[in-house]
Structure formats: C-alpha cells, structure tokens
C-alpha positions as a Markdown table, in Angstrom:
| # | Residue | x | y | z |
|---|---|---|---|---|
| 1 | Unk | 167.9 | -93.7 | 142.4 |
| 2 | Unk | 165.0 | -96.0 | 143.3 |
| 3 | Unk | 164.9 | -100.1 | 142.0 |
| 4 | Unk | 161.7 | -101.3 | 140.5 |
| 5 | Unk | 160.3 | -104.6 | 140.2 |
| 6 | Unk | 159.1 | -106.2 | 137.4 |
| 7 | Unk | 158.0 | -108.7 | 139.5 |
| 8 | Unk | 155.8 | -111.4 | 137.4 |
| 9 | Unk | 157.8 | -114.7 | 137.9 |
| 10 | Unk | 160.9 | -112.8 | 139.3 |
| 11 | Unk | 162.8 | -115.0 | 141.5 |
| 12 | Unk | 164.7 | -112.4 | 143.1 |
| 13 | Unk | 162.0 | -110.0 | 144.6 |
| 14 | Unk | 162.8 | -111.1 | 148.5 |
| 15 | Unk | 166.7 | -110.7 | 147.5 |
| 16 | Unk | 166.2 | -107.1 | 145.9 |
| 17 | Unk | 164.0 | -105.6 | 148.4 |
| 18 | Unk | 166.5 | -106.6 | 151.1 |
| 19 | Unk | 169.2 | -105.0 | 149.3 |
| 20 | Unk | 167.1 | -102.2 | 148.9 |
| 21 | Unk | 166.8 | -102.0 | 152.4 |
| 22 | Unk | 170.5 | -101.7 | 153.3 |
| 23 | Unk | 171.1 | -99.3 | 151.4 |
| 24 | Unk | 167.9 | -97.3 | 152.3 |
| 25 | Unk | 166.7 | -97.3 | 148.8 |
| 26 | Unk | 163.0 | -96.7 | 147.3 |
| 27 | Unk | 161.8 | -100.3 | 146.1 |
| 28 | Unk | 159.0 | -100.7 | 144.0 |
| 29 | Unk | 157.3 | -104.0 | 142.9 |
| 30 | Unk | 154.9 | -103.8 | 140.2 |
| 31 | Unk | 152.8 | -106.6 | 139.0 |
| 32 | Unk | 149.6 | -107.6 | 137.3 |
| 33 | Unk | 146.4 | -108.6 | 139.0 |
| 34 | Unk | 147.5 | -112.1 | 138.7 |
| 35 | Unk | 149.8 | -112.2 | 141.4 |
| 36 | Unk | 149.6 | -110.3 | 145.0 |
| 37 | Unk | 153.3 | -109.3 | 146.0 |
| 38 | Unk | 153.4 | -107.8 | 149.7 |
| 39 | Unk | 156.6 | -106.5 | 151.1 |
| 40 | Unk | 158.0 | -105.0 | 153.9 |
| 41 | Unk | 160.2 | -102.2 | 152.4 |
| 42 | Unk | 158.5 | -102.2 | 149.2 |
| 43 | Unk | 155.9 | -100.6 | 147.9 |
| 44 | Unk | 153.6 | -102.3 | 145.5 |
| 45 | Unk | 151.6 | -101.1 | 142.9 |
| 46 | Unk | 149.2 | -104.0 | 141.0 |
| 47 | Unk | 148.1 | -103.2 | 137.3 |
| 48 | Unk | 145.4 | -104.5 | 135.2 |
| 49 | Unk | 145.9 | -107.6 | 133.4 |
| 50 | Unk | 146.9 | -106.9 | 129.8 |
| 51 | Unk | 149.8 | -107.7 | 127.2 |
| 52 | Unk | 152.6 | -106.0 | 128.7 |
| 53 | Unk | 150.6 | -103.9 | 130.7 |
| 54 | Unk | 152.7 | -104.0 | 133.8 |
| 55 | Unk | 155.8 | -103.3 | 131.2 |
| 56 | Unk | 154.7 | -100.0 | 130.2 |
| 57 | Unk | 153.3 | -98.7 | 133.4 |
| 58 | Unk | 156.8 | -99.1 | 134.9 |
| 59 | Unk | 158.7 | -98.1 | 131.7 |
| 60 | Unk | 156.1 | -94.7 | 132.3 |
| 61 | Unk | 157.5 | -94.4 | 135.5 |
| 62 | Unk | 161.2 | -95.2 | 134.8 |
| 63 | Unk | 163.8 | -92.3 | 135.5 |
| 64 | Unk | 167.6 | -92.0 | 134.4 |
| 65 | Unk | 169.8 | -93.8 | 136.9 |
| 66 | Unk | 166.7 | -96.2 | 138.2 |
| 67 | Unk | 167.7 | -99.6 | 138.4 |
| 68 | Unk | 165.4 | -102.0 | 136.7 |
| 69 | Unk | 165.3 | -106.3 | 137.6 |
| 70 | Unk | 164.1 | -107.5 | 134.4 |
| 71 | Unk | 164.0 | -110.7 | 132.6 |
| 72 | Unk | 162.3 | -109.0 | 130.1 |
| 73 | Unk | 164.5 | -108.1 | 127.0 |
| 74 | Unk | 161.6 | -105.9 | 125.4 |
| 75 | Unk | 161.4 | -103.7 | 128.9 |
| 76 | Unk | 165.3 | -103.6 | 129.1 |
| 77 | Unk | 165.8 | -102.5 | 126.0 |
| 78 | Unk | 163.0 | -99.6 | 126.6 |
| 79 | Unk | 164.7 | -98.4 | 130.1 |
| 80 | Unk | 168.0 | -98.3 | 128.4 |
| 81 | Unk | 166.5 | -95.7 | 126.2 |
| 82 | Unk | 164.9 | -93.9 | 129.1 |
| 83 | Unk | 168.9 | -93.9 | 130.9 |
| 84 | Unk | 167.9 | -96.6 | 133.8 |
| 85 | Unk | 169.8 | -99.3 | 134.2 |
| 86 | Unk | 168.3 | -102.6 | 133.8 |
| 87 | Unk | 169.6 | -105.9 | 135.2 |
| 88 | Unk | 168.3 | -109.3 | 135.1 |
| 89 | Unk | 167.6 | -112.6 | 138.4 |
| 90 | Unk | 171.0 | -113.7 | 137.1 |
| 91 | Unk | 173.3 | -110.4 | 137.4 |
| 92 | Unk | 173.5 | -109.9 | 133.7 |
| 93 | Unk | 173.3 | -106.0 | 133.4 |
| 94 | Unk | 171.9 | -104.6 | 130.2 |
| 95 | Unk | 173.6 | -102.4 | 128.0 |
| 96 | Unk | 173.7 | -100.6 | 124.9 |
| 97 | Unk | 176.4 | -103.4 | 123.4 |
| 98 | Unk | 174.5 | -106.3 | 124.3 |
| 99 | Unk | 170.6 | -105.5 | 123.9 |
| 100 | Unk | 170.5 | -105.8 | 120.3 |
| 101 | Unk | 172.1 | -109.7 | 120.1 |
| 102 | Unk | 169.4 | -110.0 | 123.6 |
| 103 | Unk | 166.4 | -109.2 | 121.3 |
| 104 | Unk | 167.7 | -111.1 | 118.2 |
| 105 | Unk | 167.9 | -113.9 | 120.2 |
| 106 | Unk | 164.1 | -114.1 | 121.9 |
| 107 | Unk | 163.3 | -113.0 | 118.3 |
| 108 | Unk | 164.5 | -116.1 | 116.9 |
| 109 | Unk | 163.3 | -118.0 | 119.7 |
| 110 | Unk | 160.2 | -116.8 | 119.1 |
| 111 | Unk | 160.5 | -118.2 | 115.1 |
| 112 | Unk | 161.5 | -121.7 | 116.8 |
| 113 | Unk | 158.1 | -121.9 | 118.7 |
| 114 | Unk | 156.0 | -120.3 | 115.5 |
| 115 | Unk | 157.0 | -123.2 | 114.0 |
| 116 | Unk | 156.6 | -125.7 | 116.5 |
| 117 | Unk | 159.7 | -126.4 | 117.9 |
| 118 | Unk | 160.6 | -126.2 | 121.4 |
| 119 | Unk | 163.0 | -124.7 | 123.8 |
| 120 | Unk | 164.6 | -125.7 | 126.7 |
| 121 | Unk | 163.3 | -124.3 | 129.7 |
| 122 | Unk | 165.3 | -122.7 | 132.9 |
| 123 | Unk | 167.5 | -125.1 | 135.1 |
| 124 | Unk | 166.1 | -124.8 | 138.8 |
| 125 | Unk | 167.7 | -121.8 | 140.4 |
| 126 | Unk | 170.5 | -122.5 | 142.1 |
| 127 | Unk | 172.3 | -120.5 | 145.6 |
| 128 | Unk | 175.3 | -119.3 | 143.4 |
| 129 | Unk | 172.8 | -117.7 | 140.9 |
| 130 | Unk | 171.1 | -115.6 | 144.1 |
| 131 | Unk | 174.5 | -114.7 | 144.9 |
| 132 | Unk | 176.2 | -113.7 | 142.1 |
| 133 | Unk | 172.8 | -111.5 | 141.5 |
| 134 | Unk | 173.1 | -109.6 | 144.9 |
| 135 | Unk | 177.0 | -109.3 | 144.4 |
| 136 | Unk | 176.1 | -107.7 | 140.7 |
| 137 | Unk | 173.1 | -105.6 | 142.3 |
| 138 | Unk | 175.6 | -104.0 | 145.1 |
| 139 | Unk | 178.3 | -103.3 | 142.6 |
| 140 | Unk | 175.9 | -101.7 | 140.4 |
| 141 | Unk | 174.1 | -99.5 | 143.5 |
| 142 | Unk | 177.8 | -98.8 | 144.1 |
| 143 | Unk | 178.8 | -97.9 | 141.0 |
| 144 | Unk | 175.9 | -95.4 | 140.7 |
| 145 | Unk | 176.0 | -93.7 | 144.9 |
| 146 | Unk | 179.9 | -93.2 | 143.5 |
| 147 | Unk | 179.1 | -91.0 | 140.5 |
| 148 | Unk | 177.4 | -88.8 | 143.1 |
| 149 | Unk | 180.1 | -88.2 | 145.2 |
C-alpha cells in the first residue's frame, strides 16, 4: 500500500505525508510544472502541464489497495475502477455507492457555469476539517494493514 498525492491545490499534502511517515508508508506527491512540492518523506514526481495530465499519470501508476487524496471526482472515480481507494482533504472516502451522485453533481455544476451562473466557492479551511481528515486517513490505513493480518 503506498498514498499518492494529487497535490495541485491540495490542502492536506503536509498532513498526509506525516501520516505517511508514522506509519512508514511510500508517499508520493505528483503535480504539474506549475507548482514545486518538496517533502521530506515524500517523493515527488512533476509532470508536464496539460489538461489532466497529472490525473492520468497517477491513475497509470495507481495499484489495488493504493490510497489516493483527491478532490478530484473524475480521478476518484477512475482509481475506484483500478481497486485504490480514493479519499478526499475533507475525509470523505470514495466509493462505488457515492461516485456516481459525486460526478452528477460537478456535472451539473459544470451546466450552472456554461450558463453563466456562479457557485459558491470553499469556506476557509478550518482545524476540525484537518482533523477529521487525519482521523479518516488513519482509520482507512487501518482498515487496509488489518485485511493483511
């Protein structure tokens, strides 16, 4: 089991790798050559700008029982199909029964914007989101070490 990254505007990169390190865990942050993520306990691999460009190059090197920090509903929906196990900055794990009302949503989000409307952007992040994320992270690294035992 390793935790990657989608690290363009993830809030929870410092959180993740941490967790990653106490549970002596392969961490990998991948981003696009926008941004320049460093780590220690974290290896980083940068990918060429591009329209989801950093989205397929980690979904290409996904494997089942990976754990994936995503906002991304497009990328969780394609590691769920490759048997990782996505998550999102807010401890919301992905699965199988809610993907599909996930994606009908940004899709008709999407529709709102196509036609000029606007959205309501995120609330600044609060300390109780970052913690119910690392509790929701652990429990799911637990979850998984268990089904090894």
């Amino acid at each position: 089991m390793r935790i990657l990254i989608d690290a363009d505007a993830c809030p929870v990169v410092d959180l993740t790798v941490k967790i990653a390190k106490t549970y002596n865990l392969d961490c990998i942050i991948l981003c696009d050559t926008s941004h320049y993520i460093e780590k220690n306990g974290a290896t980083t691999i940068t990918i060429s700008k591009g329209a989801d460009a950093v989205d397929f190059a980690l979904v290409n090197m996904v494997k089942p029982g990976d754990i994936v920090i995503t906002q991304d509903y497009g990328l969780a929906a394609m590691c769920l199909a490759r048997e990782a196990v996505p998550i999102n900055q807010d401890g919301m794990i992905y699965s199988n029964d809610n993907i599909g009302g996930l994606l009908e949503q940004r899709e008709m989000a999407r529709k709102v914007r196509a036609s000029g409307g606007r959205l309501k952007g995120p609330s600044k992040r609060t300390q109780e989101q970052n913690e119910k994320f690392m509790r929701e992270l652990m429990n799911l690294i637990d979850k998984i070490l268990s089904q090894f035992d």
